[in-house]
C-alpha positions in Angstrom: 7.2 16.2 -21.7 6.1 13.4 -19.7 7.4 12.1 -16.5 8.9 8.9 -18.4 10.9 10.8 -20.8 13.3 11.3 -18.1 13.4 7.7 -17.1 16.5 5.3 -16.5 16.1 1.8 -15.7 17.9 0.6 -13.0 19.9 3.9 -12.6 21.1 5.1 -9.4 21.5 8.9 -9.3 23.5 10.2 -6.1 21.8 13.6 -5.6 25.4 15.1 -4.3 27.3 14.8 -6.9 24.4 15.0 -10.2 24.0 19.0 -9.6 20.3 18.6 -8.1 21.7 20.9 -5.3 23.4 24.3 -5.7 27.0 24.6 -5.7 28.7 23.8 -2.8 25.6 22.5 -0.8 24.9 18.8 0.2 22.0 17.1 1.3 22.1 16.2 5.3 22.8 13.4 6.4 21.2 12.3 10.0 23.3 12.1 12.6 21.5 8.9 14.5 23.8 6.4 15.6 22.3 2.6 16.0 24.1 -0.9 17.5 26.0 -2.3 14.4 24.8 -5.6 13.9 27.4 -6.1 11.2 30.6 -5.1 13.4 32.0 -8.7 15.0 29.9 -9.4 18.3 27.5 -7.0 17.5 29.7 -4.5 19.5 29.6 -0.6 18.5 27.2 1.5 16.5 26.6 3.3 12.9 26.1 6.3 11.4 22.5 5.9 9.7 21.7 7.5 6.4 18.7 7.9 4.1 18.1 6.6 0.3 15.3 7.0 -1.8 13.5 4.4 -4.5 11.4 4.8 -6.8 9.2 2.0 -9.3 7.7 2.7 -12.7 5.5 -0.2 -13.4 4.5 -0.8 -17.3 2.1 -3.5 -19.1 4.7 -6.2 -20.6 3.8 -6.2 -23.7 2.8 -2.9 -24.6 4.6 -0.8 -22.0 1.5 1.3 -21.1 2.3 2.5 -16.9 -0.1 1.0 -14.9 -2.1 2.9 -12.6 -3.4 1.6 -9.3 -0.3 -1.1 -8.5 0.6 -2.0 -5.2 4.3 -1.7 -4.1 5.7 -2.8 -0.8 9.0 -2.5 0.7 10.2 -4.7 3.6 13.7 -4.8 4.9 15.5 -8.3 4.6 17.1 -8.1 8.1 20.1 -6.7 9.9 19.5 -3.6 11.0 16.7 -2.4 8.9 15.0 -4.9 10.4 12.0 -7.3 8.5 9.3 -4.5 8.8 7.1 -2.9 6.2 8.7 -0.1 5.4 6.2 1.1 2.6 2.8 -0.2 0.7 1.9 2.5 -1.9 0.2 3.1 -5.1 1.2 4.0 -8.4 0.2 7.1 -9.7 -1.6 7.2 -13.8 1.9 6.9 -15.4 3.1 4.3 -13.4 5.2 6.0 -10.9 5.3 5.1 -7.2 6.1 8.2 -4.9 9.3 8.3 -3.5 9.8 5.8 -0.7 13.0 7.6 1.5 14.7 4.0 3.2 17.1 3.8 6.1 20.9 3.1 5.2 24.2 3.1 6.5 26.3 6.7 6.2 27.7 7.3 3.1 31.1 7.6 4.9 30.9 3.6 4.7 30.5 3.4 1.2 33.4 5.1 0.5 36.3 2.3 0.7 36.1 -1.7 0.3 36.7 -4.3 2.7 35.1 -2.1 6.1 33.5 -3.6 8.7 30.1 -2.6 7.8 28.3 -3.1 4.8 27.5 0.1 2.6 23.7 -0.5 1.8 21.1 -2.4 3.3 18.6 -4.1 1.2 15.1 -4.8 0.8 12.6 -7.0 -0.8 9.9 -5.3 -3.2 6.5 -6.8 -3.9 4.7 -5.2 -7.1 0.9 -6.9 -7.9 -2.2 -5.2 -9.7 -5.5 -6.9 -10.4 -5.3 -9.1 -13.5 -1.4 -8.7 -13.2 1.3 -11.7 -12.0 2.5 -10.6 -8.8 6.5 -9.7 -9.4 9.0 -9.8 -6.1 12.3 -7.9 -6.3 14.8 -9.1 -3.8 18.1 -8.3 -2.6 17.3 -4.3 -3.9 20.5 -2.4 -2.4 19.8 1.2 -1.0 22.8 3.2 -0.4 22.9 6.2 1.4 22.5 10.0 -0.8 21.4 8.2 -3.6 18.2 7.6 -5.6 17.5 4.2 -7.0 15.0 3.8 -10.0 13.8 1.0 -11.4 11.4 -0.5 -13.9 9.0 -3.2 -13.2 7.1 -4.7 -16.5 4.0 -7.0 -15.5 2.6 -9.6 -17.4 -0.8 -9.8 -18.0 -3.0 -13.4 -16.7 -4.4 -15.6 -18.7 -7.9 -16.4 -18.6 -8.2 -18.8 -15.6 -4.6 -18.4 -14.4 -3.5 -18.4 -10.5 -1.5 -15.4 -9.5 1.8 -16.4 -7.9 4.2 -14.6 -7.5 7.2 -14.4 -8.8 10.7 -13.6 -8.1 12.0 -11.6 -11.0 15.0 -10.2 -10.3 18.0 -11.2 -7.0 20.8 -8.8 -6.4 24.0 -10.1 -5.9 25.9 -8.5 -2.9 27.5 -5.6 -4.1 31.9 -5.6 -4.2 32.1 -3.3 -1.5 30.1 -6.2 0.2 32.7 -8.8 -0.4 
């Protein structure tokens, strides 16, 4: 079996609830506490949580993993912040380690219309050598949960520029609105 067979594009697995853990047991959530930008005069703080995300990158056209890409995850403000979160490598089938994000709690996921937004989100740069550069933006990251996604790269043409390109926007999410 290879590590692809198990693959879901764009799936989001929540670890709690998909039997990953034994019965009864749930994976801890951190009990730091941070100002909440989101709350109305920036007044209070958050519970912060942890997500994990995860890239398989694949030649476009024949779906062969590429070894050797670079990924990097930056936080698109609020507070996550703008940092670099992560620039990594793929592995020989394609795989990026697991990159473990800050989120809000799950607790504020659990009901629409709270003051805080469930997930933050993040913008994802993906580029190899003889590859167009692809940026992923918007990505949402919610707290216990493990977000996979496939990114296909197409090759250059003799003589082309690399720019990048932004493949894929996330529209906020309904318990955003």
């Amino acid at each position: 079996m290879y590590p692809w067979d198990e693959w879901y594009p764009g799936y989001c697995l929540n670890r709690a609830t998909e039997g990953r853990l034994p019965p009864g047991r749930r994976w801890p959530v951190p009990t730091v506490r941070t100002r909440n930008a989101f709350a109305p005069d920036g007044a209070g703080t958050i519970d912060i949580g942890k997500g994990t995300l995860r890239f398989r990158v694949l030649a476009d056209a024949t779906d062969e993993p590429i070894a050797g890409a670079s990924i990097r995850v930056k936080g698109e403000g609020g507070l996550q912040g703008t940092k670099e979160y992560y620039n990594v490598l793929t592995d020989a089938y394609g795989f990026s380690p697991k990159m473990t994000l800050p989120t809000p709690a799950q607790k504020y996921s659990q009901q629409a219309g709270g003051v805080v937004t469930p997930y933050f989100t993040y913008t994802i740069t993906i580029g190899k050598s003889g590859y167009h550069t692809q940026v992923y933006r918007g990505i949402q990251i919610f707290a216990d949960t493990e977000c996979m996604h496939d990114a296909k790269l197409k090759p250059l043409q003799n003589g082309a520029k690399n720019k990048p390109e932004v493949v894929y926007t996330e529209p906020p999410h309904m318990l955003a609105k």
